[in-house]
DODREN-891270 format. One record per residue (C-alpha): residue number from 0; residue in one letter; x, y, z. Coordinates in nm, 2 decimals, always signed. Example, Ala and Ser with C-alpha at 12.3 -4.5 7.8 and 13.67 -1.06 7.14 Angstrom:
2
seq = 0	type = A	c1 = +1.23	c2 = -0.45	c3 = +0.78
seq = 1	type = S	c1 = +1.37	c2 = -0.11	c3 = +0.71
***
This chain:
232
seq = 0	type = X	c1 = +4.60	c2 = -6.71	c3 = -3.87
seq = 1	type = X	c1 = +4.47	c2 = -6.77	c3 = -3.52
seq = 2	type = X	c1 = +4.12	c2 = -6.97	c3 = -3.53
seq = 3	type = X	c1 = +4.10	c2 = -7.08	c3 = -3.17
seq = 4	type = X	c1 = +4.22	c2 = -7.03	c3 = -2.78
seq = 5	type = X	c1 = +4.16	c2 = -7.17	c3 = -2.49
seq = 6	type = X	c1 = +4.29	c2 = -6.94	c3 = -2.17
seq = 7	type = X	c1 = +4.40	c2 = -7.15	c3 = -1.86
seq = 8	type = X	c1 = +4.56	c2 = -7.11	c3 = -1.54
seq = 9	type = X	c1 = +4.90	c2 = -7.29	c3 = -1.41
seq = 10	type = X	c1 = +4.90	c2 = -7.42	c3 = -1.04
seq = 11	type = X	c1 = +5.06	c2 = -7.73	c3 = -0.96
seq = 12	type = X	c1 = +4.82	c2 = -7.81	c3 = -0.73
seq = 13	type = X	c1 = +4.58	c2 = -7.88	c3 = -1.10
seq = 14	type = X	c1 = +4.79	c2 = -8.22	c3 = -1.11
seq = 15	type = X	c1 = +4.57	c2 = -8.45	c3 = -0.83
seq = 16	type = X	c1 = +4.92	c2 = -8.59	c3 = -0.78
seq = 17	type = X	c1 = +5.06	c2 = -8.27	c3 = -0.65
seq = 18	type = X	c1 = +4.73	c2 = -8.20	c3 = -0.48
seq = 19	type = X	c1 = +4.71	c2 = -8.49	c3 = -0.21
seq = 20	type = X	c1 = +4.37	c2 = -8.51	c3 = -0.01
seq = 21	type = X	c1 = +4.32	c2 = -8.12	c3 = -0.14
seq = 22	type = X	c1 = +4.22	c2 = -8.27	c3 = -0.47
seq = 23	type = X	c1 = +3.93	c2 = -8.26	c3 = -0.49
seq = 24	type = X	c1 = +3.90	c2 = -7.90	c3 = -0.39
seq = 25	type = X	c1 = +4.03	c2 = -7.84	c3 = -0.73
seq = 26	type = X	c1 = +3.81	c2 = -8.05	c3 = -0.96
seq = 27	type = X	c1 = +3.58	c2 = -7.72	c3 = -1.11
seq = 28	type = X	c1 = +3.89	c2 = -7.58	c3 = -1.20
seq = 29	type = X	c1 = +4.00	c2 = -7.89	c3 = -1.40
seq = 30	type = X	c1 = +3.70	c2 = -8.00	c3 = -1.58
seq = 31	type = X	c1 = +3.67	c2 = -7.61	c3 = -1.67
seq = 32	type = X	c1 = +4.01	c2 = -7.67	c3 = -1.81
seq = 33	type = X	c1 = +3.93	c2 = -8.00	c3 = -1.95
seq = 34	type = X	c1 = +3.68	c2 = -7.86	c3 = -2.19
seq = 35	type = X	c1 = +3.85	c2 = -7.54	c3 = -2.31
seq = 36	type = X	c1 = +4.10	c2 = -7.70	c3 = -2.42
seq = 37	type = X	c1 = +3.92	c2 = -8.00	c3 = -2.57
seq = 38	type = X	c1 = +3.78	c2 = -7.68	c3 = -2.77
seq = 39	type = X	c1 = +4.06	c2 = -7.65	c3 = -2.98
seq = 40	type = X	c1 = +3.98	c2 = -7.95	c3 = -3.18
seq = 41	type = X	c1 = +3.71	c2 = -7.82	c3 = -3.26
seq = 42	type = X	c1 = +3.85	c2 = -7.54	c3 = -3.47
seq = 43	type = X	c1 = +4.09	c2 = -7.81	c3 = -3.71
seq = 44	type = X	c1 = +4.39	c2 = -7.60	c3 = -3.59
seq = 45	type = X	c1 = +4.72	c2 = -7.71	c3 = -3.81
seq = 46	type = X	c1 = +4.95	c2 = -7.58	c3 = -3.55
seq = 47	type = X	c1 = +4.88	c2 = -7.60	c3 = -3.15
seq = 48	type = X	c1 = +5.13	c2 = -7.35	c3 = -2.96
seq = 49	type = X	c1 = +5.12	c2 = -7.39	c3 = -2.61
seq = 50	type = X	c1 = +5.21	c2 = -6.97	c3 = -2.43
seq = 51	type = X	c1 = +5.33	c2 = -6.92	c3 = -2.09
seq = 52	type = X	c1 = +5.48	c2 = -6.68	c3 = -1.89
seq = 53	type = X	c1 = +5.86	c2 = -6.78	c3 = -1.76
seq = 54	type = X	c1 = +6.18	c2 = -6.61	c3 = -1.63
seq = 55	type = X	c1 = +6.33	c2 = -6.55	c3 = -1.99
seq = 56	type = X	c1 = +6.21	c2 = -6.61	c3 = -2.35
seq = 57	type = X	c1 = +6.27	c2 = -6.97	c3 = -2.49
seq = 58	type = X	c1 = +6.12	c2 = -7.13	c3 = -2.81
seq = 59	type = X	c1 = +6.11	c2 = -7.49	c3 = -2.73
seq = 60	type = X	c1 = +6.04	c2 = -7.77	c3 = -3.04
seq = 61	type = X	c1 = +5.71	c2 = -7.98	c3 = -3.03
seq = 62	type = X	c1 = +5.90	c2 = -8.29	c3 = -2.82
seq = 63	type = X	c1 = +6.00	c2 = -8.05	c3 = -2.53
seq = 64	type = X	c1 = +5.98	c2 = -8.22	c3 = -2.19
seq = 65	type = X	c1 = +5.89	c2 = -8.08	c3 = -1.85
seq = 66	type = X	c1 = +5.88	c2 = -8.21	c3 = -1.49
seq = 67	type = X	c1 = +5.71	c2 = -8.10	c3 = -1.17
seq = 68	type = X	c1 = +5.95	c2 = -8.27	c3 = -0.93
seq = 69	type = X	c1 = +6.03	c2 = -7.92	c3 = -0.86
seq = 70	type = X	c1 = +5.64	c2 = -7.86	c3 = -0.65
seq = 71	type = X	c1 = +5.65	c2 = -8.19	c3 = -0.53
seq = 72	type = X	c1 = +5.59	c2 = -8.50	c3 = -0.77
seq = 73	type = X	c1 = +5.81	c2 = -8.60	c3 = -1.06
seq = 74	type = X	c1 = +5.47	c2 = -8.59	c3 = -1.35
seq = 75	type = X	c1 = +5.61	c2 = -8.51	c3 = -1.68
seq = 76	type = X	c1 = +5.51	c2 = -8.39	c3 = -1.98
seq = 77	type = X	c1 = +5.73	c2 = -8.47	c3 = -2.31
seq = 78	type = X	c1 = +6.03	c2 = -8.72	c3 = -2.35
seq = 79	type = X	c1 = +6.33	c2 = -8.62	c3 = -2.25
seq = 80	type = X	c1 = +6.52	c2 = -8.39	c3 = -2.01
seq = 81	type = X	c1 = +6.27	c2 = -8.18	c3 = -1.87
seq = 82	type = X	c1 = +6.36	c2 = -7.83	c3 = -1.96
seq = 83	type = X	c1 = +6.01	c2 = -7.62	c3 = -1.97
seq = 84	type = X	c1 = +5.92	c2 = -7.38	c3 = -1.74
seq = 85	type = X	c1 = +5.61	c2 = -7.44	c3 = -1.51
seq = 86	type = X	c1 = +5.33	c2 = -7.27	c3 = -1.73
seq = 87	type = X	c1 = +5.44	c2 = -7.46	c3 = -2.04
seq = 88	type = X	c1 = +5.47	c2 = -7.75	c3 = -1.85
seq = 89	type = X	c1 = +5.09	c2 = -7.73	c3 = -1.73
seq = 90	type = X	c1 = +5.00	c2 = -7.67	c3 = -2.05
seq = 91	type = X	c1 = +5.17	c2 = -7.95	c3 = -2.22
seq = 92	type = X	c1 = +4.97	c2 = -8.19	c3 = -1.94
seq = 93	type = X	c1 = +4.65	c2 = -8.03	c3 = -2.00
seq = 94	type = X	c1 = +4.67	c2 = -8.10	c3 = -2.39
seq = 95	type = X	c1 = +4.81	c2 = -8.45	c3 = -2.39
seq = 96	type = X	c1 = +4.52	c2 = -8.49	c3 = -2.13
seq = 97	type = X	c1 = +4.21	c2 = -8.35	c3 = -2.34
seq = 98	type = X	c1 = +4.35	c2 = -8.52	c3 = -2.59
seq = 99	type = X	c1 = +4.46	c2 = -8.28	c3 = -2.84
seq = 100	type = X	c1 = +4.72	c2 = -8.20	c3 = -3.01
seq = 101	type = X	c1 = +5.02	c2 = -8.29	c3 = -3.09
seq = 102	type = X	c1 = +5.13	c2 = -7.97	c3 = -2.95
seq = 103	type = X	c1 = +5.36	c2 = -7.81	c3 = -3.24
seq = 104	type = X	c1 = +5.57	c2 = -7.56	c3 = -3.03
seq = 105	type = X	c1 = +5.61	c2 = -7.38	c3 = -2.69
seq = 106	type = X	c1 = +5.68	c2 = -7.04	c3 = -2.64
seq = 107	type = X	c1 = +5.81	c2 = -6.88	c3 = -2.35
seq = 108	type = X	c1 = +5.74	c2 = -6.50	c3 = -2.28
seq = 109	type = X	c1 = +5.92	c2 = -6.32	c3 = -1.99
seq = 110	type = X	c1 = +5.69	c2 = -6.23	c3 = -1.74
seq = 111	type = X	c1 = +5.82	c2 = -5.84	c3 = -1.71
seq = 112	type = X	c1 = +5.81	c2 = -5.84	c3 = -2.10
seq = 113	type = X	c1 = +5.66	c2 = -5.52	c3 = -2.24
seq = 114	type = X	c1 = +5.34	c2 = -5.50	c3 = -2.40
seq = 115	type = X	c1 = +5.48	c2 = -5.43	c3 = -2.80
seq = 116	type = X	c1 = +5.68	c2 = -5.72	c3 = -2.75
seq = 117	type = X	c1 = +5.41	c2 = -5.94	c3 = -2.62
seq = 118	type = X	c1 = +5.23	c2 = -5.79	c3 = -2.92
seq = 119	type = X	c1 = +5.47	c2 = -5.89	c3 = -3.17
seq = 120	type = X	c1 = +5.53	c2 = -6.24	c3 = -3.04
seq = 121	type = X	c1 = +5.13	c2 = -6.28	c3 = -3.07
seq = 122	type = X	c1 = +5.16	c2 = -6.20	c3 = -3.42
seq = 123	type = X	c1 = +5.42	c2 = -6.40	c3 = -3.50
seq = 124	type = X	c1 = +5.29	c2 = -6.69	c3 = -3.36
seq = 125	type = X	c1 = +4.97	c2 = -6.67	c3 = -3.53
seq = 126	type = X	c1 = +5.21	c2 = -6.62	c3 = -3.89
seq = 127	type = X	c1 = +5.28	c2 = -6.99	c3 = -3.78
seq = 128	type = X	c1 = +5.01	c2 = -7.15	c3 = -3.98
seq = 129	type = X	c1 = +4.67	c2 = -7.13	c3 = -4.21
seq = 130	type = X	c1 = +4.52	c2 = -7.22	c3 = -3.87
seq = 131	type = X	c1 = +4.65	c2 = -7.15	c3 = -3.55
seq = 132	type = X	c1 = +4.56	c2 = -7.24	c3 = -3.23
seq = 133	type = X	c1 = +4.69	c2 = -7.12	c3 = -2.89
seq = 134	type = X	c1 = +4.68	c2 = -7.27	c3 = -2.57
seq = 135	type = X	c1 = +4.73	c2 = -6.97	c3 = -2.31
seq = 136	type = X	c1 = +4.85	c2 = -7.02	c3 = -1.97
seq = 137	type = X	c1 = +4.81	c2 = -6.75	c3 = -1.70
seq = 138	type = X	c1 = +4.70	c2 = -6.66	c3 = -1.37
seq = 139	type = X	c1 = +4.54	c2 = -6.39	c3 = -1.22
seq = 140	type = X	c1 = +4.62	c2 = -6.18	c3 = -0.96
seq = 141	type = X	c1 = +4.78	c2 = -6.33	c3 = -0.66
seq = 142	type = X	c1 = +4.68	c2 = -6.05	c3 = -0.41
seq = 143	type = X	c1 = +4.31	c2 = -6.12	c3 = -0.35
seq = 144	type = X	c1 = +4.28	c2 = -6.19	c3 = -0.02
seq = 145	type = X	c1 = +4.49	c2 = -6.18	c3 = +0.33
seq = 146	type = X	c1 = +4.55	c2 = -6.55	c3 = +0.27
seq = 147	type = X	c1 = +4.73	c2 = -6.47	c3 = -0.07
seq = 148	type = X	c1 = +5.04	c2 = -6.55	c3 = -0.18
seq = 149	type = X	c1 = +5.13	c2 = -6.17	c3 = -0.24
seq = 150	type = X	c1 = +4.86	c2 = -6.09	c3 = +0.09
seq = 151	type = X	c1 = +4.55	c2 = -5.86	c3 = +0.04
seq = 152	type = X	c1 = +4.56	c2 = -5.52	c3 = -0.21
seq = 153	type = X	c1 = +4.25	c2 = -5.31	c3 = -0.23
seq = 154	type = X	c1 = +4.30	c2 = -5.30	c3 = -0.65
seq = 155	type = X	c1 = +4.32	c2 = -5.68	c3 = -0.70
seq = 156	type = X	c1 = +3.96	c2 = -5.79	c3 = -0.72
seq = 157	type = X	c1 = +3.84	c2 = -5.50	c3 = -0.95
seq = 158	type = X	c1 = +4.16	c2 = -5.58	c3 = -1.15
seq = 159	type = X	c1 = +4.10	c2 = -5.97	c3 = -1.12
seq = 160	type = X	c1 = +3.70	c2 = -5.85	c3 = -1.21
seq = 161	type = X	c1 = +3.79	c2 = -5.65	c3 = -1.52
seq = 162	type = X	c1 = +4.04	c2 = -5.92	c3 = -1.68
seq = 163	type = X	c1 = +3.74	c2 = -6.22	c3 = -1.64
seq = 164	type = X	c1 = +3.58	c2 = -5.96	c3 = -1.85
seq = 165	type = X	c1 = +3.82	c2 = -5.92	c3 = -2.13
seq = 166	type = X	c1 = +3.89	c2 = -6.27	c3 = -2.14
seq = 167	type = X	c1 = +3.51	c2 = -6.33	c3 = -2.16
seq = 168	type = X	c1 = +3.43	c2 = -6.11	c3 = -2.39
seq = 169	type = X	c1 = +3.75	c2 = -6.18	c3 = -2.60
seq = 170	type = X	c1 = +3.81	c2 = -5.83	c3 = -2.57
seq = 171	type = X	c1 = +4.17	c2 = -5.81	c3 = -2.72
seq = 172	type = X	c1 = +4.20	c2 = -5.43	c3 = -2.70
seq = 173	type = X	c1 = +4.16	c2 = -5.46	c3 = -2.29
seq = 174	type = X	c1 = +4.42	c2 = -5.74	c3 = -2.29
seq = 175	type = X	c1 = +4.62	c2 = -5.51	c3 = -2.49
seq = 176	type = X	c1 = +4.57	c2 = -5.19	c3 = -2.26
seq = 177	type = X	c1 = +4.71	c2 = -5.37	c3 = -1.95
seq = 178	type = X	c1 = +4.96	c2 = -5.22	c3 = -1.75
seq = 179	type = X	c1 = +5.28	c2 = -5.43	c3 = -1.67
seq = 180	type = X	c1 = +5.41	c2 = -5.26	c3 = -1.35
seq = 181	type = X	c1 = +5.02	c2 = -5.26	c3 = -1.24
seq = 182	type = X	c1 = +5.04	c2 = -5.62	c3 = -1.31
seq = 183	type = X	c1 = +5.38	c2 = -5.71	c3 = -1.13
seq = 184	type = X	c1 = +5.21	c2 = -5.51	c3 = -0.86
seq = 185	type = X	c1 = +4.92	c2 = -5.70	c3 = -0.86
seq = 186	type = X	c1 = +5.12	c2 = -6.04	c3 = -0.90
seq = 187	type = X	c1 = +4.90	c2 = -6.13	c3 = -1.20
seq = 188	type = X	c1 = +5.16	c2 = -6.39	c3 = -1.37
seq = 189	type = X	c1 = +4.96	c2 = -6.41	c3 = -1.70
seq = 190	type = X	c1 = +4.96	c2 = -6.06	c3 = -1.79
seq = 191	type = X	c1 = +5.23	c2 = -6.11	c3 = -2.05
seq = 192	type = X	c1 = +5.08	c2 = -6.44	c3 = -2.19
seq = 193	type = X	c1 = +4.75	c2 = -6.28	c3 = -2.22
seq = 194	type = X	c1 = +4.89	c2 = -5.97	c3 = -2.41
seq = 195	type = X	c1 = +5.04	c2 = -6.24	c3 = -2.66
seq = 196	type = X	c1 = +4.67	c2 = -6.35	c3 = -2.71
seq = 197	type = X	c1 = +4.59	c2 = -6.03	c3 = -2.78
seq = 198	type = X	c1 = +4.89	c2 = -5.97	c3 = -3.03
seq = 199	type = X	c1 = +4.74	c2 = -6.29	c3 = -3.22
seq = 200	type = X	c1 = +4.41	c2 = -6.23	c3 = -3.21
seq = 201	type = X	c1 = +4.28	c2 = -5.88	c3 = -3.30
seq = 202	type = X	c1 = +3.93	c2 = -5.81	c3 = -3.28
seq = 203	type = X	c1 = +3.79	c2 = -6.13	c3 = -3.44
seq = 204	type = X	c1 = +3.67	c2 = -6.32	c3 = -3.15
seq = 205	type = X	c1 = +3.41	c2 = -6.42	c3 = -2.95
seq = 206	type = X	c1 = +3.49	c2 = -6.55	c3 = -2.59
seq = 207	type = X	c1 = +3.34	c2 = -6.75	c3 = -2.28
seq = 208	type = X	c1 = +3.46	c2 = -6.75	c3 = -1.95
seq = 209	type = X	c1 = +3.37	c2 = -7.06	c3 = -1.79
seq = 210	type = X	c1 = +3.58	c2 = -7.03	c3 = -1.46
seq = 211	type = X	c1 = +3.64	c2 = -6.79	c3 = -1.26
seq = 212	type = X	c1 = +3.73	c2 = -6.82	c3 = -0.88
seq = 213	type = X	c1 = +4.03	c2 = -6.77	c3 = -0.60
seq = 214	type = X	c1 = +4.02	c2 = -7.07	c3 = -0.42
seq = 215	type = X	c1 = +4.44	c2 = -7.06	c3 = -0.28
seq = 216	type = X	c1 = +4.37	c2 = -6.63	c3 = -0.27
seq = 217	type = X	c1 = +4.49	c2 = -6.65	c3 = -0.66
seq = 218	type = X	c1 = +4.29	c2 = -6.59	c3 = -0.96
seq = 219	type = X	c1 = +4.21	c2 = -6.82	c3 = -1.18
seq = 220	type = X	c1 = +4.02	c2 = -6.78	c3 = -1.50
seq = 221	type = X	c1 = +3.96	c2 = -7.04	c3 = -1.81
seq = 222	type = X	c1 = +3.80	c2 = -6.90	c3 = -2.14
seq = 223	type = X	c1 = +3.78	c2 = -7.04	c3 = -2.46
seq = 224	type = X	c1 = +3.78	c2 = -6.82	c3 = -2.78
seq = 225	type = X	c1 = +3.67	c2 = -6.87	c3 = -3.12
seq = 226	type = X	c1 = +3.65	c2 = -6.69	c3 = -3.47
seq = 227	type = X	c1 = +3.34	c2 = -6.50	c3 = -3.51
seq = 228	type = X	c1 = +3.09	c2 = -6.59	c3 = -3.78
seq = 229	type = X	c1 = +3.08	c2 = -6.39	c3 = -4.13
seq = 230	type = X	c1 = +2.82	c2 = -6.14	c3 = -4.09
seq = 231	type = X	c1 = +2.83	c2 = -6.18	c3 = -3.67
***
């Protein structure tokens, strides 16, 4: 059963190392990071699964390694040949950073997946253990202004607005409810990882976004969920 998540966005400019002199532009977003996924811990998880969006599915075992020589700076997560994709690869950093762990898988979901398949990977995943907790990696929309990656559409802030909300307000029906060709549209990379979340979590939850900002044009967001009290 899922008992905890912590939501989290995957630039390689998060790793100082990558960042340069730029680093410090990024230092909200990291702390924000920091502590939603020092979170976790807090919730005695059995299992920690890392989620990410990538190219093609992949399960990958607890001792999977990754690299990010590929953006600029050989930092590594895992022994090994580095085989995970960049949002697992983030992740795996961020949780070796706060501290928790050890991570017990990584799961890969296909950025154009469909939303019953996210939905059934979510549920798997939280079949996983008496207590689950997820470590979702995601980014929003990549259209917010002219200087974005994808350049400026009208619908991206409202759309970047609405999913701080769900995420928030751990609202796993909205999360659900997303559209994926609105969200390829939109280049929001984390809409499949976030309809995972939903697919584990069901209505249970209580959430807090505790970042939310677009400094590279790109959304990023960082919430942290947890179970909701008996009787709340």
């Amino acid at each position: 059963m899922l008992v905890a998540a912590a939501i989290c966005p995957h630039p390689p400019l998060i790793v100082p190392e990558l960042a340069g002199a730029a680093a410090p532009e990024l230092d909200g977003l990291r702390d924000a990071c920091a502590s939603a996924v020092r979170s976790l811990a807090d919730s005695r998880p059995d299992a920690l699964i890392v989620v990410g969006g990538a190219e093609a599915a992949e399960s990958y075992g607890p001792d999977a390694a990754g690299s990010l020589a590929p953006w600029g700076a050989d930092v590594r997560t895992g022994p090994g040949d580095p085989v995970l994709p960049l949002s697992l690869t983030i992740g795996g950093l961020l949780a070796g950073q706060a501290g928790v762990g050890p991570v017990a898988g990584y799961e890969a979901v296909p950025m154009g997946a469909s939303s019953e398949a996210c939905a059934r990977l979510g549920a798997e995943i939280a079949g996983r253990g008496r207590r689950v907790a997820l470590l979702v990696m995601g980014d929003g929309s990549a259209r917010l202004t002219l200087g974005s990656p994808g350049y400026l559409a009208p619908a991206a802030g409202p759309y970047n607005d609405a999913l701080g909300r769900a995420l928030g307000e751990a609202d796993a029906g909205a999360l659900a409810a997303l559209d994926p060709e609105e969200a390829a549209e939109l280049q929001v990379a984390g809409r499949a990882a976030f309809q995972v979340l939903a697919g584990a979590a069901g209505p249970r939850f209580l959430g807090e976004l505790i970042y939310d900002a677009a400094p590279y044009g790109v959304g990023y967001l960082v919430a942290r969920w947890h179970l909701r009290e008996t009787g709340t």
